[in-house]
C-alpha positions as CSV (number, residue, x, y, z in Angstrom):
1,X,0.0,0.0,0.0
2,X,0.9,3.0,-0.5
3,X,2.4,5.2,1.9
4,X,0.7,8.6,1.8
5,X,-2.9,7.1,2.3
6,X,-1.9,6.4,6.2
7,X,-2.5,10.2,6.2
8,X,-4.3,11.5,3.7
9,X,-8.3,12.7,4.6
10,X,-11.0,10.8,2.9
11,X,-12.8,13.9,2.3
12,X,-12.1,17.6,1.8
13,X,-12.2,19.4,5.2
14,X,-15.5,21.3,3.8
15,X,-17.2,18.1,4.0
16,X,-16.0,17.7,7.5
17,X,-16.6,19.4,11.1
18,X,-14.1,20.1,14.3
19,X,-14.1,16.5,16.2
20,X,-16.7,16.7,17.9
21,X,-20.1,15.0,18.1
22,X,-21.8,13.6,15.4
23,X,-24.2,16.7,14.7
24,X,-26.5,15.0,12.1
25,X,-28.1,12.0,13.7
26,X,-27.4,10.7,17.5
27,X,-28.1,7.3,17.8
28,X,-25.5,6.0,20.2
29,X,-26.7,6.2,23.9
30,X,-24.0,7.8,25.5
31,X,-24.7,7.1,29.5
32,X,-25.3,3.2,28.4
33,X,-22.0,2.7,26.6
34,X,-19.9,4.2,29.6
35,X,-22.1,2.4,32.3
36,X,-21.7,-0.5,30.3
37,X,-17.9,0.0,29.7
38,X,-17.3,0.8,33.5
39,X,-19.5,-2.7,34.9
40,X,-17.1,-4.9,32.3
41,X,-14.0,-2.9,34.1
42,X,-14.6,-4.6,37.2
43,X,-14.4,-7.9,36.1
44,X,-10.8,-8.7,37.3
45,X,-9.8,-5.8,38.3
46,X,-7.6,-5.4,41.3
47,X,-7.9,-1.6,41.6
48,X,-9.8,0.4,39.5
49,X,-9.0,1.0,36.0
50,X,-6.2,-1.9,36.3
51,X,-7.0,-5.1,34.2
52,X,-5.8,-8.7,35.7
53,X,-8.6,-10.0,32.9
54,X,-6.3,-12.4,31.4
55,X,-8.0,-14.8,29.4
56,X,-9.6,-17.9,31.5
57,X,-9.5,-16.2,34.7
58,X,-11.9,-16.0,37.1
59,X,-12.3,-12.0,36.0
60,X,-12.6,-13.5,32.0
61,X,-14.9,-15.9,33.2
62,X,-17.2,-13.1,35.2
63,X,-16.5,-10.9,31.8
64,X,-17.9,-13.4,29.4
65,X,-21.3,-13.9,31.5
66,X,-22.0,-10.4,31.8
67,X,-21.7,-10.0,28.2
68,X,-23.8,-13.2,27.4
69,X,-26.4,-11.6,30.3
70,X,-26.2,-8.0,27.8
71,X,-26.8,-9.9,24.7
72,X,-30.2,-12.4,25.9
73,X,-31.4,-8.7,27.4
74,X,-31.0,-7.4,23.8
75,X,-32.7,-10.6,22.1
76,X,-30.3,-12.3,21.0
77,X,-29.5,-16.0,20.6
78,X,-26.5,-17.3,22.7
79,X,-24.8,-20.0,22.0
80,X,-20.7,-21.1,22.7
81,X,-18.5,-23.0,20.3
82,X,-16.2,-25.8,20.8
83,X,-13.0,-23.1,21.1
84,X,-15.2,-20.5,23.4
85,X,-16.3,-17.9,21.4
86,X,-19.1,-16.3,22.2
87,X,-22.3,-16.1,19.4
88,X,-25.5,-13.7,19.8
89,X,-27.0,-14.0,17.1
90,X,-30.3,-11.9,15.9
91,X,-32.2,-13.0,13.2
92,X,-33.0,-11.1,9.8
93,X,-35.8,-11.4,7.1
94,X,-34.0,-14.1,5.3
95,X,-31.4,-16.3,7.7
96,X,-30.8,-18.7,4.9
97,X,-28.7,-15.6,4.0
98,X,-24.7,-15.4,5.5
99,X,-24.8,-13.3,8.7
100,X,-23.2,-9.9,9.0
101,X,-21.1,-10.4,12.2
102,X,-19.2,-7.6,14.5
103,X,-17.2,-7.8,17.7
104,X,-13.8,-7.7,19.5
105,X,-12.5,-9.5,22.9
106,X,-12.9,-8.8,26.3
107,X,-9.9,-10.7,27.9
108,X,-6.9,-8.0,28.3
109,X,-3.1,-8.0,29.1
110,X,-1.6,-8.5,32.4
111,X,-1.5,-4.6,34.0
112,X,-4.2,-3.7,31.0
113,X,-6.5,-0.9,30.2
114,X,-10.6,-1.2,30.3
115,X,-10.7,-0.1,26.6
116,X,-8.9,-2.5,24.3
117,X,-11.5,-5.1,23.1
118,X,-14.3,-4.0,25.1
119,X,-14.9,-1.2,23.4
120,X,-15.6,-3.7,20.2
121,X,-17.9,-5.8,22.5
122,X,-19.9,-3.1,24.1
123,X,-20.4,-1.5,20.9
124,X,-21.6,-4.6,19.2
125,X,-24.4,-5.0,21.6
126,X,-25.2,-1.3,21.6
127,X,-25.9,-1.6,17.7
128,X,-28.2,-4.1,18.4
129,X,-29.6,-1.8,21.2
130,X,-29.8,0.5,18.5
131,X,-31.7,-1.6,15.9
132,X,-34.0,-2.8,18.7
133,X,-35.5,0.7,19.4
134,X,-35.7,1.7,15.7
135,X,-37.8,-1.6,15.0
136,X,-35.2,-2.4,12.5
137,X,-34.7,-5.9,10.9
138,X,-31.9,-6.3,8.9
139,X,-32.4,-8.4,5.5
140,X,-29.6,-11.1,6.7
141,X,-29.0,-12.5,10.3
142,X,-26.7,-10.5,12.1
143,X,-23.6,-12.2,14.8
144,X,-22.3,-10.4,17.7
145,X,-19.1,-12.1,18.7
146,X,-17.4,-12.2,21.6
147,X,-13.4,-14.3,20.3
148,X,-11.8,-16.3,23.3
149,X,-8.3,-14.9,24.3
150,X,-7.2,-12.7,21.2
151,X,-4.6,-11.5,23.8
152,X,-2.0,-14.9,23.9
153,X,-2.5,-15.3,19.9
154,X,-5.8,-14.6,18.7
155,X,-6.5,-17.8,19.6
156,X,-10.9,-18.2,19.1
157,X,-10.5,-16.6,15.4
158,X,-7.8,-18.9,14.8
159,X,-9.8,-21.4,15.7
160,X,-13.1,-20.3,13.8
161,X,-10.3,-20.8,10.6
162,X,-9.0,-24.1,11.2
163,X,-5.4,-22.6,12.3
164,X,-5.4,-23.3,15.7
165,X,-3.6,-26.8,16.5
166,X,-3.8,-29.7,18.9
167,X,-0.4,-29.2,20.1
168,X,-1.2,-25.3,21.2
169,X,-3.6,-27.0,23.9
170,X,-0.8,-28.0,26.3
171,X,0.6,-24.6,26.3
172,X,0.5,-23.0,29.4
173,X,-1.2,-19.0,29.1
174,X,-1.1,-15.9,31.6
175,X,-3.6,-17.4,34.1
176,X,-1.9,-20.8,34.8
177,X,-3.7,-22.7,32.8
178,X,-3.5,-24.7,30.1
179,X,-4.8,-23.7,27.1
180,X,-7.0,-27.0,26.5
181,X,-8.6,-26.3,30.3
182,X,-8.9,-22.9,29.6
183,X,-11.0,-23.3,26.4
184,X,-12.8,-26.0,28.7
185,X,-13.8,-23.8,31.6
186,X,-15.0,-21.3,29.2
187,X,-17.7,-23.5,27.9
188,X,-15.8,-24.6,25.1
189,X,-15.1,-28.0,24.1
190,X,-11.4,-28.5,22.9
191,X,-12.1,-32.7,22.2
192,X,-14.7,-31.2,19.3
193,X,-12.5,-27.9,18.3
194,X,-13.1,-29.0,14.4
195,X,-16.7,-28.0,15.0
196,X,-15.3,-24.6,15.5
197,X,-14.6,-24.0,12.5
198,X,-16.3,-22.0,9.8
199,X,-16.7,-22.7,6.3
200,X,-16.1,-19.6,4.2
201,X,-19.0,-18.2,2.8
202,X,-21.3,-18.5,5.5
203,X,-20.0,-14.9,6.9
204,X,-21.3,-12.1,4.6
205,X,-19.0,-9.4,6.2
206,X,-17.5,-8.6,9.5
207,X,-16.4,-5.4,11.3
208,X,-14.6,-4.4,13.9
209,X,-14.6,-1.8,16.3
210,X,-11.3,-0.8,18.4
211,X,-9.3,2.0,19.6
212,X,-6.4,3.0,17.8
213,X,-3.0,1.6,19.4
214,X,-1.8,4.5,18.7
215,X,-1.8,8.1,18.3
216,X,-2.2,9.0,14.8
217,X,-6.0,10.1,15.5
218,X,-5.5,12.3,18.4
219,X,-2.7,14.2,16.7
220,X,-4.4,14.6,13.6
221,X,-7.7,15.7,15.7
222,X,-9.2,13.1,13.5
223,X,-12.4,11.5,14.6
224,X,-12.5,8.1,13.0
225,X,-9.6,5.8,11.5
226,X,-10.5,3.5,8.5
227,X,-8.0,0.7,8.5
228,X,-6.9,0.1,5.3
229,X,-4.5,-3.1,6.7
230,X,-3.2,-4.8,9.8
231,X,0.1,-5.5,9.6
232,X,1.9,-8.9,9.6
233,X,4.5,-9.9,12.0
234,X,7.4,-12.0,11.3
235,X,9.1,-13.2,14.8
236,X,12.5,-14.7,15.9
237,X,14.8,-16.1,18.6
238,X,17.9,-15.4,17.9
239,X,20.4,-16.9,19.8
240,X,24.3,-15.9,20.3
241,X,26.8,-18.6,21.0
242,X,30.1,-17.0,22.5
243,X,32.3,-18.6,25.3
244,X,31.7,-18.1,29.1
245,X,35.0,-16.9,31.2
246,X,36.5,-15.8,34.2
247,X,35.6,-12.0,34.0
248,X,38.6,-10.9,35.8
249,X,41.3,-13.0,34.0
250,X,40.4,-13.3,30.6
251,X,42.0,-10.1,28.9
252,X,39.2,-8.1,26.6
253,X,40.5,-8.9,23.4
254,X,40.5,-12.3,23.9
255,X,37.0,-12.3,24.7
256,X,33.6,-14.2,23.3
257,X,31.3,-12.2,24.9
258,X,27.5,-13.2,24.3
259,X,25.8,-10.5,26.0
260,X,28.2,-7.5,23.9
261,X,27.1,-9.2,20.6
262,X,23.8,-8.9,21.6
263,X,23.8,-5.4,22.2
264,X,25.6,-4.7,19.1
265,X,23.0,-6.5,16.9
266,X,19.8,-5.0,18.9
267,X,21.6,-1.4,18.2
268,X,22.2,-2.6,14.7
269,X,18.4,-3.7,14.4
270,X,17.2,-0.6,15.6
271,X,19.4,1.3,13.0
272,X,17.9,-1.3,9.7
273,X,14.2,-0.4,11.0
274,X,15.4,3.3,11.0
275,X,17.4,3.1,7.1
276,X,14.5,2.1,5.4
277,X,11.6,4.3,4.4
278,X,8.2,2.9,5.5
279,X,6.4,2.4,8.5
280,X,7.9,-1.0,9.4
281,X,8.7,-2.1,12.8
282,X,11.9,-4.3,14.3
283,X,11.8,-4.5,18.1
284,X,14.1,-6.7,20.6
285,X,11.5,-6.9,24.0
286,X,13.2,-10.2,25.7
287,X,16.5,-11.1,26.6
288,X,18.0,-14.3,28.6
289,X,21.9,-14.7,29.5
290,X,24.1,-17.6,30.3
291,X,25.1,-18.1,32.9
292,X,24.3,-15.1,34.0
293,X,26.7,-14.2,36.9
294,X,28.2,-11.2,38.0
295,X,31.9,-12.4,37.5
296,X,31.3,-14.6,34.5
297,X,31.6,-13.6,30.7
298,X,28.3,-14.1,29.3
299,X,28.7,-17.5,27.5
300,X,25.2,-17.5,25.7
301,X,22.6,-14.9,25.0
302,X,18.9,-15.5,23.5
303,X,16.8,-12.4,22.1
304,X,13.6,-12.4,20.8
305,X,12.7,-10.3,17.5
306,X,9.5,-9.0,16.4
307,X,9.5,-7.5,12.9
308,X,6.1,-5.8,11.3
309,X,5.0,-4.2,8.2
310,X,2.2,-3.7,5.8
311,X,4.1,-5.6,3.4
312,X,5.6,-9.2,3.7
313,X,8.5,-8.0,0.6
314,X,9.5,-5.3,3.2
315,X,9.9,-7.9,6.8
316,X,11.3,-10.1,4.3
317,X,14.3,-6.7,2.9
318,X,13.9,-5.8,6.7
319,X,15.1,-9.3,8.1
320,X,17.8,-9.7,5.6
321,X,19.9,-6.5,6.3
322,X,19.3,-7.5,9.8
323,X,20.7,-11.2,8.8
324,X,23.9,-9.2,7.0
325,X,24.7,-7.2,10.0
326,X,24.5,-10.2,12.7
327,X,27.1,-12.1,10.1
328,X,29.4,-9.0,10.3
329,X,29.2,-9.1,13.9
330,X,29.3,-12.2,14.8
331,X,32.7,-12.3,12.7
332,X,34.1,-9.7,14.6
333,X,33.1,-11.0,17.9
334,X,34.4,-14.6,17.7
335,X,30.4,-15.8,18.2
336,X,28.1,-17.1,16.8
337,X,24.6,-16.0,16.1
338,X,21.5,-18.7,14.6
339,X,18.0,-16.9,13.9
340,X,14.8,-19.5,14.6
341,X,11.5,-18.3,13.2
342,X,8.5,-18.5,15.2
343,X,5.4,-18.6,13.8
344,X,4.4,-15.6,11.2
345,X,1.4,-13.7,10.9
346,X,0.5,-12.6,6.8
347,X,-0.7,-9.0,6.5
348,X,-3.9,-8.5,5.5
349,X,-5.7,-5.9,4.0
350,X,-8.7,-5.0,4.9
351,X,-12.0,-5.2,2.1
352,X,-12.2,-1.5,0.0
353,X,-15.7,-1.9,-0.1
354,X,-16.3,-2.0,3.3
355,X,-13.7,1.1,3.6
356,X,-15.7,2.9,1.8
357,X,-19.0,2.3,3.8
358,X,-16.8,3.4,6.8
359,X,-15.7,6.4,4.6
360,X,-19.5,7.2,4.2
361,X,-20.9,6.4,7.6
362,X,-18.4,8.6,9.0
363,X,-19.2,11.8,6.5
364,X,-23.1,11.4,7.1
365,X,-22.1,12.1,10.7
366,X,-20.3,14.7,10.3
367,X,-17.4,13.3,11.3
368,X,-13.8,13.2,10.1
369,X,-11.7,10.0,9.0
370,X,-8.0,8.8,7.5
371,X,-7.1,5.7,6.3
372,X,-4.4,4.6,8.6
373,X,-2.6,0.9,8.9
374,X,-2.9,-1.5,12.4
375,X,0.3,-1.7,13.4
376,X,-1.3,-4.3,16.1
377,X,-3.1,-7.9,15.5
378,X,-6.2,-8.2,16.1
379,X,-9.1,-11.0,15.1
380,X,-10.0,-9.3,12.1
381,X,-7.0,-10.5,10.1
382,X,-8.8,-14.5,10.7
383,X,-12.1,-13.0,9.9
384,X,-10.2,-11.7,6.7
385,X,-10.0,-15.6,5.9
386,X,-13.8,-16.1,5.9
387,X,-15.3,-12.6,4.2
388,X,-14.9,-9.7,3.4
389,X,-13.5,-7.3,6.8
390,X,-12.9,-4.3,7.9
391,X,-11.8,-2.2,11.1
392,X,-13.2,0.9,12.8
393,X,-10.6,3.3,14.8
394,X,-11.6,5.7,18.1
395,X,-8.7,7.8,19.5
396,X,-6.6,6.8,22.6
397,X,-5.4,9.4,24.6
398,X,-1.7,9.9,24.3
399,X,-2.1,6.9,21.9
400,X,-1.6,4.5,25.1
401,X,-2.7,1.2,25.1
402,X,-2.3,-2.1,27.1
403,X,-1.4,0.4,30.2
404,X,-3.9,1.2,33.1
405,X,-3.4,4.7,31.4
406,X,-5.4,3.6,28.5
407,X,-8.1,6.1,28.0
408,X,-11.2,6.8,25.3
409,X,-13.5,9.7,26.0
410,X,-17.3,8.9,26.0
411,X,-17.9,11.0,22.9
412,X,-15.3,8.9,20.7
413,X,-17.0,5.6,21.8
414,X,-20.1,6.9,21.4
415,X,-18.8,8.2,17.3
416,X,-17.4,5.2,16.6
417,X,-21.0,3.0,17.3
418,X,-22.5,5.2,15.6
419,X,-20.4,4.6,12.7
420,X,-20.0,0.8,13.3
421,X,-24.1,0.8,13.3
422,X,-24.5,2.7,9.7
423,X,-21.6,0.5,8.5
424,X,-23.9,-2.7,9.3
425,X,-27.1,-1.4,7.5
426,X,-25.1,-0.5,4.5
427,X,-23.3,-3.8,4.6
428,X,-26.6,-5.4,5.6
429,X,-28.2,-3.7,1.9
430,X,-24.7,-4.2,0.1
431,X,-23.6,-7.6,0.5
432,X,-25.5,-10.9,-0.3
């Protein structure tokens, strides 16, 4: 994609108001999305506004029945699939039809925010809400879903596509569990987790609503992000093979020192990220040593590498100038240095069409809007696998995210539904 639509307005700023509210038509209720939003926020937290809603904990658990409690008080019909996901559906004039479906997550990060994920949830229900007091029924059935643990690897959509294995149910995730138990106290059932998945074609669209990760938005004073892509991520360990020694008798030169190769790559993957044009992404956010004491040369050093881009070409460019300079380094450190790839995520771009229904929704409100890139994962890039997709974008303040900082003001929430909900009609009229 190309670089300049990350910024440039989908409309000229005559078409467009201050950020603000959405002056034409309110249909969001305001007071219900934040009472809503703050009742969720006290599902696992241990003080307030701090998340310890890790997936499968007793907080998740508490999480996942208010939500089901929110969707039979809005009609809809609840049911749980063999990987945990959540379903409400509400029928349309013609459910032999594919259903529209929306919706996020509700499990968070260790230390999280009461935004990220919920915001998609809430909102889902609220657009039912919404239909619900207009008398509105939609030509196809419509799915509000709720995707188990998209925190620890988008793990229900990967299910709902076939791509999450047997082997992955041993794992052990942030609450203690495993995986397979997890799923299991959920509702799930991981012995049946083929009858998770979904055949393509029986989804006519899906949309999700999120905060930005970031803050492009906020800086811009932009009310509403169209994401034109989420980013895939390519990850390594990388591990350095030197020599451990006596710290105090083996002279410098005659050193293999793990730990200073290391920090000589990480510097020199920080300085590819930076040399290329683009907004691709290299980051170094673990690191173990060997034998790690306080006397010893470090013997053995293993880093973890997270590269991320729009395009798979440029992690691909990206990871090979990276590969060049650990050779170079590793030469002139007597070490050694052996990349292992983990398991990649493919970029995906999001469906054009449903862009421009965002692009629409979002001018009939009065509202403004880029196209911008995810720099995060989210479920939508599974969802991508089954129909057409497409994300909606709120501000953060400061752009934080995954921090007890994390922070959406009433008003964006309240824009964003009310975009997500005129996205769903026109999807509803579009698709077939």
């Amino acid at each position: 994609m190309k670089k300049a639509r990350t910024i440039i307005v989908v409309f000229t700023a005559s078409l467009f108001v201050s950020r603000g509210s959405a002056q034409s038509e309110t249909l969001a209720d305001e007071h219900r999305i934040e009472t809503r939003m703050n009742q969720l926020a006290t599902y696992g937290a241990n003080t307030p506004g701090v998340m310890k809603r890790v997936a499968f904990s007793d907080g998740d658990i508490q999480a996942r029945k208010y939500i089901i409690g929110l969707m039979q008080a809005a009609g809809l019909i609840v049911t749980t699939d063999a990987a945990g996901n959540i379903f409400g559906r509400k029928k349309g004039r013609d459910n032999s039809l594919p259903y529209v479906a929306f919706g996020s997550h509700v499990d968070a990060v260790p230390n999280g925010g009461i935004y990220d994920g919920d915001l998609g949830v809430i909102g889902a229900i609220e657009c039912i809400d919404m239909l619900n007091q207009h008398h509105i029924e939609t030509i196809h059935p419509l799915e509000v879903i709720l995707f188990t643990d998209e925190e620890e690897g988008l793990i229900g959509s990967r299910a709902m596509t076939g791509h999450l294995s047997m082997d992955e149910l041993n794992s052990t995730m942030n609450c203690g569990k495993t995986l397979r138990q997890g799923i299991n106290d959920v509702g799930g059932k991981t012995d049946e987790l083929d009858k998770a998945i979904i055949e393509r074609g029986s989804m006519a669209a899906f949309i999700e609503l999120h905060i930005e990760q970031g803050n492009n938005l906020e800086t811009a004073n932009i009310n509403i992000g169209i994401v034109e892509g989420i980013v895939g991520m390519k990850p390594y360990t990388i591990t350095i093979n030197g020599k451990a020694n006596h710290a105090g008798t083996t002279p410098m030169k005659q050193r293999k020192d793990a730990l200073l190769t290391a920090a000589k790559l990480i510097i020199a993957i920080n300085e590819a990220a930076l040399s290329m044009n683009g907004r691709q992404v290299a980051t170094v956010g673990q690191i173990t040593v060997t034998p790690g004491g306080a006397n010893v040369i470090p013997g053995k050093a293993v880093i973890s590498l997270d590269l991320r881009d729009l395009s798979a070409a440029k992690m691909d460019l990206l990871f090979n100038i990276i590969k060049q300079k650990a050779d170079s380094i590793a030469l002139l450190n007597g070490t050694e240095i052996t990349f292992i790839p983990k398991e990649v995520k493919e970029p995906v771009n999001t469906d054009k069409e449903i862009q421009l229904m965002i692009a629409k929704a979002a001018k009939d409100l009065n509202l403004t809007a880029i196209y911008l890139p995810s720099g995060a994962l989210h479920d939508t890039q599974d969802m991508a696998k089954l129909a057409p997709a497409a994300m909606i974008f709120v501000p953060s303040k400061n752009g934080i995210s995954h921090s007890p900082d994390e922070y959406t003001s009433p008003e964006d929430m309240k824009n964003g539904i009310n975009v997500l909900y005129k996205t769903i009609l026109e999807a509803d009229q579009t698709f077939k």
